[in-house]
C-alpha positions as CSV (number, residue, x, y, z in Angstrom):
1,X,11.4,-113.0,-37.2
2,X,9.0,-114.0,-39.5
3,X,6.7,-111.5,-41.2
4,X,2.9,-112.3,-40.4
5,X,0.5,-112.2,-43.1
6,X,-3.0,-110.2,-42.6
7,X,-6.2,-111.7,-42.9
8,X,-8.9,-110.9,-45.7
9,X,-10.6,-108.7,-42.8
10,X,-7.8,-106.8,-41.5
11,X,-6.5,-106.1,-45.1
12,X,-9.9,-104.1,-45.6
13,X,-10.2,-102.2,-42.6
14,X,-6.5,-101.4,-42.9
15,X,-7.4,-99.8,-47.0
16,X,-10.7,-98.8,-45.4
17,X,-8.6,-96.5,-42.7
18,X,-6.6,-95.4,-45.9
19,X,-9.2,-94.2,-47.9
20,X,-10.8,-92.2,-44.7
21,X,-7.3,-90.8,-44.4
22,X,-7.1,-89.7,-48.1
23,X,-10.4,-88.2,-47.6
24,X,-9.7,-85.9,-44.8
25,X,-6.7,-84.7,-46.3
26,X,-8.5,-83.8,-49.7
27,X,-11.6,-82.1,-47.8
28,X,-8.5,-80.0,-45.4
29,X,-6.8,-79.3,-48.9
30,X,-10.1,-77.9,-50.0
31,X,-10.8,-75.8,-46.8
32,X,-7.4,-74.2,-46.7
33,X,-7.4,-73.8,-50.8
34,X,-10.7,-72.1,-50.8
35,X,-9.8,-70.0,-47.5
36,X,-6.6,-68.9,-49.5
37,X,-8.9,-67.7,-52.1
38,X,-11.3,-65.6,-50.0
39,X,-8.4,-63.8,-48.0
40,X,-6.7,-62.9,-51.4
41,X,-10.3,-61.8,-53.0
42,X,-10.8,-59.8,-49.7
43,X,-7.3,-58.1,-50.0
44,X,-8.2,-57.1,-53.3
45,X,-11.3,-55.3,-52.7
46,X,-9.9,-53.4,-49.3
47,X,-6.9,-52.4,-51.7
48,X,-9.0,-51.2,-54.5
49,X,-11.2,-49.2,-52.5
50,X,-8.4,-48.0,-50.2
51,X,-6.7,-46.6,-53.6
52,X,-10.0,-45.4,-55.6
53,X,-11.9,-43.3,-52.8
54,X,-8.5,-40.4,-52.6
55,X,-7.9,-40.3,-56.3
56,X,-12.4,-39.9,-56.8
57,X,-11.8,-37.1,-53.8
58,X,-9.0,-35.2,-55.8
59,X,-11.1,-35.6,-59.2
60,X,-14.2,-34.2,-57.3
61,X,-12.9,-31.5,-55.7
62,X,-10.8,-31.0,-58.2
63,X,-7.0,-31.1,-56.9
64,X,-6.1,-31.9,-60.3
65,X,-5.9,-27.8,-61.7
């Protein structure tokens, strides 16, 4: 079985379908790095105020004496 060889035409639309493919992947790669990011910022911030508002309550009402 002889292997068929690919016209000029088909050869671009076939690296044309590539490059689209590549594409998507890098823009979902972006999406889901950036996402990452956010969640982890957002975990920060509820864990910092979660821990600073008890140990600002003890200093202010003084729990400390």
């Amino acid at each position: 079985m002889a292997k068929q060889k690919m016209t000029k035409k088909q050869m671009e639309a076939r690296e044309e379908a590539a490059r689209a493919r590549d594409e998507r992947a890098k823009a979902a790669q972006a999406r889901k790095d950036r996402n990452k990011r956010i969640f982890t910022i957002v975990i920060v911030a509820i864990l910092i105020i979660g821990l600073s508002f008890p140990t600002m309550a003890l200093v202010v009402m003084g729990g400390g004496q």
